[in-house]
C-alpha positions in Angstrom: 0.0 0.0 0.0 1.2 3.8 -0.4 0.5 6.1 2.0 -0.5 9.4 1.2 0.8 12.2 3.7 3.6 10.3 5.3 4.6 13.8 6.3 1.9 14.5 8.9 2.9 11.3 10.5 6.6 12.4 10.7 5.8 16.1 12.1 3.5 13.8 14.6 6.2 12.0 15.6 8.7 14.9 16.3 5.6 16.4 18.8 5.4 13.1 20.1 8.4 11.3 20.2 7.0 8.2 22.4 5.0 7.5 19.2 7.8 7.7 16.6 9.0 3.8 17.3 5.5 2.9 16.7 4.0 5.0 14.3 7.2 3.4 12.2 6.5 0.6 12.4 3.3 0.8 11.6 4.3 2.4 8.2 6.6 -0.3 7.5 3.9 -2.7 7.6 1.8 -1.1 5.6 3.7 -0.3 3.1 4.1 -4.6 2.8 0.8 -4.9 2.8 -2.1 -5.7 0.4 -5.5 -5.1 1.5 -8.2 -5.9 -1.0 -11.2 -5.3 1.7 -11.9 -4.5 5.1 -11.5 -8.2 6.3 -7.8 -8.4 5.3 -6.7 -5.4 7.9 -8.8 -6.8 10.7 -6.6 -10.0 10.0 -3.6 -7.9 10.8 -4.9 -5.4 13.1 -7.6 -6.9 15.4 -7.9 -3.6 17.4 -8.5 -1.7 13.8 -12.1 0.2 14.1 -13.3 -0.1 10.3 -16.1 2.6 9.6 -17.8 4.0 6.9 -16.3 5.8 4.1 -13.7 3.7 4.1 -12.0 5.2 7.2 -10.2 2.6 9.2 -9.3 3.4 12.9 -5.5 2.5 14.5 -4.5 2.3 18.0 -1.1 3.5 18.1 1.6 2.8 21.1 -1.3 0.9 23.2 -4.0 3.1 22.6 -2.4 6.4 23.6 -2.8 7.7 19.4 -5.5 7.1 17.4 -4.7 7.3 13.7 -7.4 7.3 11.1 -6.7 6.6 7.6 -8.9 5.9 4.5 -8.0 3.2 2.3 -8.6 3.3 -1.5 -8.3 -0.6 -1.9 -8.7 -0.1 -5.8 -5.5 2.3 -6.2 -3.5 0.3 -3.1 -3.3 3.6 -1.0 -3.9 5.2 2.4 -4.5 8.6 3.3 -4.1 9.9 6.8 -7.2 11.7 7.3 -6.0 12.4 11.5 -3.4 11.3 13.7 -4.0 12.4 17.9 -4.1 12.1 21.2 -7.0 9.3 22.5 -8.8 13.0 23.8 -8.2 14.4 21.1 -10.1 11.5 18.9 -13.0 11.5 21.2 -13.4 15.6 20.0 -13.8 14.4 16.1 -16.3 12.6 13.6 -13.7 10.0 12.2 -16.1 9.1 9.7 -15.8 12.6 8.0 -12.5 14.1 9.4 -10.2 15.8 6.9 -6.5 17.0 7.2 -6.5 21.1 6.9 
């Protein structure tokens, strides 16, 4: 998969630098991976929220980040949509978030 706006991950990471480890890592693996539907991240990521719109919810670094992405499984991409704090998360509609 490619992942559209790595770059808000990385200024994420510099804010946050207990995330970088894992938000890495969780790159790594997606860019190895090749989702067809919603079933085949939920094989991977039991935690994974999947909602409508194709938004898909991460726990990252045990539930202290939330990172919501949507997946275009027909052009084998993600797009970070929003990347926060657990509070933070619980002060957005993840179903219709937007980066600005």
């Amino acid at each position: 998969m490619k992942i559209v706006s790595l770059k808000i991950l990385r200024e994420f990471w510099i804010l946050h630098p207990n995330a970088e480890q894992h938000l890495k890592a969780w790159v790594d693996d997606i860019k190895r991976a090749t989702w067809t539907q919603p079933a085949d991240i939920k094989a991977k990521y039991r935690s994974a929220s999947i909602l409508k719109n194709r938004r898909v919810v991460f726990n990252i670094k045990g539930n202290d980040y939330r990172l919501v992405v949507a997946v275009a499984y027909q052009f084998s991409a993600v797009y970070i949509k929003f990347i926060g704090t657990h509070a933070q998360y619980d002060a957005i509609d993840a179903e219709t978030i937007e980066l600005e």
